[in-house]
C-alpha positions as CSV (number, residue, x, y, z in Angstrom):
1,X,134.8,96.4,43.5
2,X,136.2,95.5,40.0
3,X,133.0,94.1,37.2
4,X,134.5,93.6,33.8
5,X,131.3,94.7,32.1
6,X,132.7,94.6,28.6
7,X,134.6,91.4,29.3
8,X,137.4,92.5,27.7
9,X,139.6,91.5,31.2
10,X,141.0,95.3,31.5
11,X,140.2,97.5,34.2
12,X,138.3,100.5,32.9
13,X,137.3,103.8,35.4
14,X,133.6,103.1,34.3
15,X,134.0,99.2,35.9
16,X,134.9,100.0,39.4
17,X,131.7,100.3,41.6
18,X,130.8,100.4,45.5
19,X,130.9,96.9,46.5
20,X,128.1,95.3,48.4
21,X,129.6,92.5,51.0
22,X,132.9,93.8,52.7
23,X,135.0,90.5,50.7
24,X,134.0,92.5,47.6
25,X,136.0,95.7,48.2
26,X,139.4,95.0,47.7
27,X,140.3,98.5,45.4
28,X,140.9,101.7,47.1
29,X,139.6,104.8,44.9
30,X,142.6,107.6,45.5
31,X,142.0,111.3,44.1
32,X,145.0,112.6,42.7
33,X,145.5,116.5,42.4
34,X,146.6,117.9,38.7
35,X,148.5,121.0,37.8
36,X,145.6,122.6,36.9
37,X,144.3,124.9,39.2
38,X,140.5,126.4,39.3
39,X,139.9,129.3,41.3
40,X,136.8,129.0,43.5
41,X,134.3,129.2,46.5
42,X,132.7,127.8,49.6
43,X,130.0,128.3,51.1
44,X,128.5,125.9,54.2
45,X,124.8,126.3,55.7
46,X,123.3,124.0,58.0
47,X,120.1,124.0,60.8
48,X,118.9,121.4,63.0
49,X,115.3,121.9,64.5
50,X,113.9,119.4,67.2
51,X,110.5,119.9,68.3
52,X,109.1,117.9,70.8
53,X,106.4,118.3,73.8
54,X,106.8,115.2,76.0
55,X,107.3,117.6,78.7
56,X,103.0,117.7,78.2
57,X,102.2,113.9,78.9
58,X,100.4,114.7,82.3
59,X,98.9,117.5,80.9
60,X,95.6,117.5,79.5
61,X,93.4,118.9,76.5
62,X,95.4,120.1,73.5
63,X,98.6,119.8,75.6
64,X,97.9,116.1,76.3
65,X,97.4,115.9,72.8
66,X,100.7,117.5,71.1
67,X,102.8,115.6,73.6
68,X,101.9,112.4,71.4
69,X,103.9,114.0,68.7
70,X,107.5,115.1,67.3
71,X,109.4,116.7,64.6
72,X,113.4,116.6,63.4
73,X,114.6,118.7,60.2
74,X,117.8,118.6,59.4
75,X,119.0,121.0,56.2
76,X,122.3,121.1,54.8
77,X,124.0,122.8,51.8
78,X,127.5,123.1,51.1
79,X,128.5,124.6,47.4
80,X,131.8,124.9,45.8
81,X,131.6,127.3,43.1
82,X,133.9,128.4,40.1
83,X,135.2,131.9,41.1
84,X,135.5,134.4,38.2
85,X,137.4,137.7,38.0
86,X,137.6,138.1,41.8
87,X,133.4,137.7,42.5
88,X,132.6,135.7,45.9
89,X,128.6,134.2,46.4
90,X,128.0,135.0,49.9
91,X,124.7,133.2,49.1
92,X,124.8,129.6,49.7
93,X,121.3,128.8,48.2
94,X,121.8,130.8,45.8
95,X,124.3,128.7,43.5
96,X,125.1,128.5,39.5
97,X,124.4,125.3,38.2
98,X,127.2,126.3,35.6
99,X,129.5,127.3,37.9
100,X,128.8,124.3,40.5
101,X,132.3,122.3,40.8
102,X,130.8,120.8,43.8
103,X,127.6,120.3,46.0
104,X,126.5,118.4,49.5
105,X,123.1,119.0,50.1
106,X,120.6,117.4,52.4
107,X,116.9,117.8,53.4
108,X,115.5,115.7,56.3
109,X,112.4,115.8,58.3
110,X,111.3,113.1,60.5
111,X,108.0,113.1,62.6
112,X,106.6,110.9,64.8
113,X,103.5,109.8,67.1
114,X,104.6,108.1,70.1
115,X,108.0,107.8,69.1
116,X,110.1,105.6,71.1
117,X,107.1,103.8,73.1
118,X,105.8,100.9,70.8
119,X,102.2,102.0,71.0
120,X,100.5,102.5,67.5
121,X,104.0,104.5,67.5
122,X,104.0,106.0,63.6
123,X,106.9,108.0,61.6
124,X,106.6,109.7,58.5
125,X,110.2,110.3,57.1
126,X,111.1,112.5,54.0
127,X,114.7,112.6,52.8
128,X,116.5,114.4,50.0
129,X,120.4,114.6,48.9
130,X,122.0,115.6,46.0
131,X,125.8,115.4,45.7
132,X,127.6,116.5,43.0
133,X,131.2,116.1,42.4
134,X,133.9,117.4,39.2
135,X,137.0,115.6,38.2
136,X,139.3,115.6,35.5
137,X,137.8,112.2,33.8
138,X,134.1,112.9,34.8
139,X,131.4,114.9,36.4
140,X,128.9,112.5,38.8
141,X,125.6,113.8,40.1
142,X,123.5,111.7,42.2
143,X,119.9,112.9,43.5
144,X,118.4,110.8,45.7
145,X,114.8,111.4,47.2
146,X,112.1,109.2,49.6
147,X,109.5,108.9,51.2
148,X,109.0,106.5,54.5
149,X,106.3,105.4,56.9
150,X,106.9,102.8,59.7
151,X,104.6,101.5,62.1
152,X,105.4,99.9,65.4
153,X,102.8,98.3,67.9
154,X,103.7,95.4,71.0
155,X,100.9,93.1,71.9
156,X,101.1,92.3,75.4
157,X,104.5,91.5,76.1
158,X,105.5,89.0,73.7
159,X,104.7,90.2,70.6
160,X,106.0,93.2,69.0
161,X,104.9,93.7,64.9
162,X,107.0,96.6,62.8
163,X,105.9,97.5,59.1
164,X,108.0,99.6,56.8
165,X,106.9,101.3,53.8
166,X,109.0,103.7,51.2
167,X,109.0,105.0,48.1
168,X,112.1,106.4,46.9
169,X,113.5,108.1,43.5
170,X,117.5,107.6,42.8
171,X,118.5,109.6,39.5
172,X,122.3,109.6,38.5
173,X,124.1,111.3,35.6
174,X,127.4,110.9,34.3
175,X,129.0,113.3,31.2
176,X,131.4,110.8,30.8
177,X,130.2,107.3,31.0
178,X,126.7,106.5,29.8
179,X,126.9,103.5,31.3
180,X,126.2,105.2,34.9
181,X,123.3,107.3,33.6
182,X,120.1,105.7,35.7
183,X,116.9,106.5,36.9
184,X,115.3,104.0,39.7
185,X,111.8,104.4,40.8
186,X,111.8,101.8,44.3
187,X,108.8,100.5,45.9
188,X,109.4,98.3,49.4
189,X,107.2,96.9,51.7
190,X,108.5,95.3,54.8
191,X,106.3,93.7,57.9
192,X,108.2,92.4,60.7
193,X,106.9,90.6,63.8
194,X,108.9,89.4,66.9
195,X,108.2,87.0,69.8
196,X,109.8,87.5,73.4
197,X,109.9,84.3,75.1
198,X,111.2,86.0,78.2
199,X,113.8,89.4,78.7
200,X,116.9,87.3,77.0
201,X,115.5,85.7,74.1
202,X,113.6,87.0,70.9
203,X,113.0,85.5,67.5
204,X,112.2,87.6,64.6
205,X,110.6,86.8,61.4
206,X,110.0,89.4,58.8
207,X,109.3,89.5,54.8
208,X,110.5,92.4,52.2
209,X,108.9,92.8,48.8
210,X,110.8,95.1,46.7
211,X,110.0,96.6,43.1
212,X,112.7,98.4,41.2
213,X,112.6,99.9,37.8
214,X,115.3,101.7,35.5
215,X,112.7,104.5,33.6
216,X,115.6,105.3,31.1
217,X,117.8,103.1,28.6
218,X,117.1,99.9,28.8
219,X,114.7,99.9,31.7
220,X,115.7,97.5,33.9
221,X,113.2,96.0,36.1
222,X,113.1,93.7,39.7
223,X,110.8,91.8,41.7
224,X,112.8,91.2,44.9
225,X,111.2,89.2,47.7
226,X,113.1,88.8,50.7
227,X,112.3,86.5,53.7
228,X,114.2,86.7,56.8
229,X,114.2,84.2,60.5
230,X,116.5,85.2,63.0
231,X,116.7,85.2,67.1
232,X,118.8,86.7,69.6
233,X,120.4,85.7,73.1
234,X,121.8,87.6,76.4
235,X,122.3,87.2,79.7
236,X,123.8,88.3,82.9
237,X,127.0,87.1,82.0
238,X,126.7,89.9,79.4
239,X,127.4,87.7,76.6
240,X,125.1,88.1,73.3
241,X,124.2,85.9,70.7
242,X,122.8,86.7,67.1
243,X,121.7,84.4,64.4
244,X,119.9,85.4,60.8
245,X,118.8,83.0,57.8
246,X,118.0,84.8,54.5
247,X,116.3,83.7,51.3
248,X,115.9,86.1,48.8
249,X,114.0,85.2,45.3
250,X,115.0,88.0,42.5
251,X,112.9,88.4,39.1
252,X,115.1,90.5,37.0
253,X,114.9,91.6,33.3
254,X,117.9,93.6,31.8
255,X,121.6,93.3,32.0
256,X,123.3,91.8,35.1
257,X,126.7,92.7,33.7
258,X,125.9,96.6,34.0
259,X,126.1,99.4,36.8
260,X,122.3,99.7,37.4
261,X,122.3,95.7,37.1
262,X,124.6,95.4,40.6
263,X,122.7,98.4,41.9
264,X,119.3,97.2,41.7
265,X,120.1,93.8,42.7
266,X,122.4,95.0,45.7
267,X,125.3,92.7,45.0
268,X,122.9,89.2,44.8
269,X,122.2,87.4,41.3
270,X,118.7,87.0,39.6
271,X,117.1,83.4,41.2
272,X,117.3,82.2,44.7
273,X,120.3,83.5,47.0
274,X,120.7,82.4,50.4
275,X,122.5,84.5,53.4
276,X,123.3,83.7,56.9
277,X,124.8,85.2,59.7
278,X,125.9,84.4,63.1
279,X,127.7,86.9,65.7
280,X,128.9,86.9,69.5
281,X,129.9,89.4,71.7
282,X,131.4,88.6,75.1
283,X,132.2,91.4,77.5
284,X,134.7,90.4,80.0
285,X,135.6,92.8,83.4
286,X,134.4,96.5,82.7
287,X,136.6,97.8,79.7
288,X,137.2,94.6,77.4
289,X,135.3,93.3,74.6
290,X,135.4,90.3,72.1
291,X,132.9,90.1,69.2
292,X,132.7,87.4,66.7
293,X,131.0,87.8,63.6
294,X,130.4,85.4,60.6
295,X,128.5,85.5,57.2
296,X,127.7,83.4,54.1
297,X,126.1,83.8,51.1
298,X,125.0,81.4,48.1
299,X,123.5,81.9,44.8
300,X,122.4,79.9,41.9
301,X,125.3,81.3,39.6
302,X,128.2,81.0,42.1
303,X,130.3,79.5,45.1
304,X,129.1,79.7,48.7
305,X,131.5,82.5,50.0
306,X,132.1,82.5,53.8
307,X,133.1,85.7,56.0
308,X,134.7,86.0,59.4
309,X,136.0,88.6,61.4
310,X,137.2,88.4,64.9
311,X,138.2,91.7,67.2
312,X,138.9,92.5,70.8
313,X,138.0,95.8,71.9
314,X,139.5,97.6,74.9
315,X,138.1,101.0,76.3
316,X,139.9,103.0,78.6
């Protein structure tokens, strides 16, 4: 998506940004190759590890005990280095930073207590990523760390309540555009509850508080609070039916007209925003789908915008 930041009505590299809704994106960002050519090299490392002891849930003692829990980590680093005078890394922690052209890398570790079961079921959830990337115009690197908890627990068998907690650290640094150079310090907080009035229909009802802060230039700061009512349908007649209503309230100080301004306030403006949506999906024989899907959203500052998208799906 396009934001004339400067308002100067001419489409600068620093104004194009990942659009929020799906109406927003209407650029395509190509790379083009130059003439210039740097030598270099790659190196890819990755390990999954899944540990889990469910196997144990008729056991007893400390068996009966570890079967309650489980562990995924997930590590990946891929590194594309500047190659001088013929000299390969075969090491791919071991990277320049001066040399770094490129860099993917991921850390993930999720555990769990009764994952999966909706009993005082608990997750702990650490992620890290850093991706780096070198181009003619600019250099980008964006680090992004968090830390998540979630809670899960179903009362009889119409209630189910879900909390959500995270802390998260995005830092991003441009050489070329100061404008892109943030750091966001997020705190959310998220309870959920749901009421099953029988196996086809739910009703949902959950509250987010966000607080965001920029700790460099300007310092940017929001006070999101988000409060969300929805319900699903479906039957035998494999037919499904979803419905959402949205009000979201957004204290912001800084500029709205700026990178970090869009980011922090995912696409919505400072005041009251409404969202709605409403989708269908309609199986018909074995192989052939048709799904439905419509949004809206409304602000203080601008026009209701309306989104619909029809498909029919066939799998063979």
């Amino acid at each position: 998506s396009w934001i004339d930041f400067n308002n100067n009505g001419i489409q600068e590299l620093d104004e194009f940004v990942v659009a929020s809704f799906p109406d927003e994106a209407i650029y395509v960002k190509i790379l083009l190759p130059t003439v210039v050519y740097i030598k270099s090299h790659e190196n890819r490392f990755s390990q999954a590890i899944n540990l889990q002891a469910t196997a144990w849930r008729n056991r007893t003692g400390l068996k009966k005990i570890l079967s309650h829990f489980s562990d995924q980590a997930y590590f990946l680093v891929q590194a594309n280095e500047k190659r001088d005078q013929g000299s390969i890394n075969f090491n791919p922690i071991a990277y320049d930073e001066g040399d770094l052209l490129s860099l993917d890398q991921q850390i993930r570790n999720s555990f769990f207590f009764n994952r999966g079961l909706q009993k005082f079921s608990t997750g702990y959830l650490f992620f890290k990523n850093r991706k780096k990337t070198f181009f003619a115009v600019d250099n980008q690197d964006v680090s992004i760390r968090s830390h998540e908890l979630t809670f899960s627990h179903r009362i009889n068998s119409f209630w189910l309540f879900d909390l959500n907690t995270a802390l998260s650290n995005t830092e991003s640094e441009s050489s070329v555009f100061s404008n892109r150079n943030y750091e966001l310090e997020t705190y959310e907080l998220s309870p959920k509850i749901s009421f099953f009035l029988d196996r086809n229909l739910r009703f949902d009802g959950s509250y987010t508080f966000k607080d965001k802060e920029n700790a460099i230039a300007a310092f940017e700061t929001l006070h999101m609070h988000k409060l969300n009512l929805g319900g699903q349908y479906s039957n035998e007649n494999k037919i499904t039916i979803l419905g959402n209503f949205g009000y979201i309230l957004n204290s912001f100080e800084g500029s709205v007209n700026s990178v970090v301004g869009y980011q922090m306030l995912e696409g919505f403006q400072p005041g009251k925003n409404l969202t709605w949506n409403l989708s269908m999906q309609k199986r018909f024989l074995t192989y052939l789908d048709l799904n439905f899907n419509y949004t809206g959203r409304k602000s203080e500052t601008s026009n209701t915008i309306h989104t619909g998208t029809v498909q029919v799906r066939a799998s063979f």
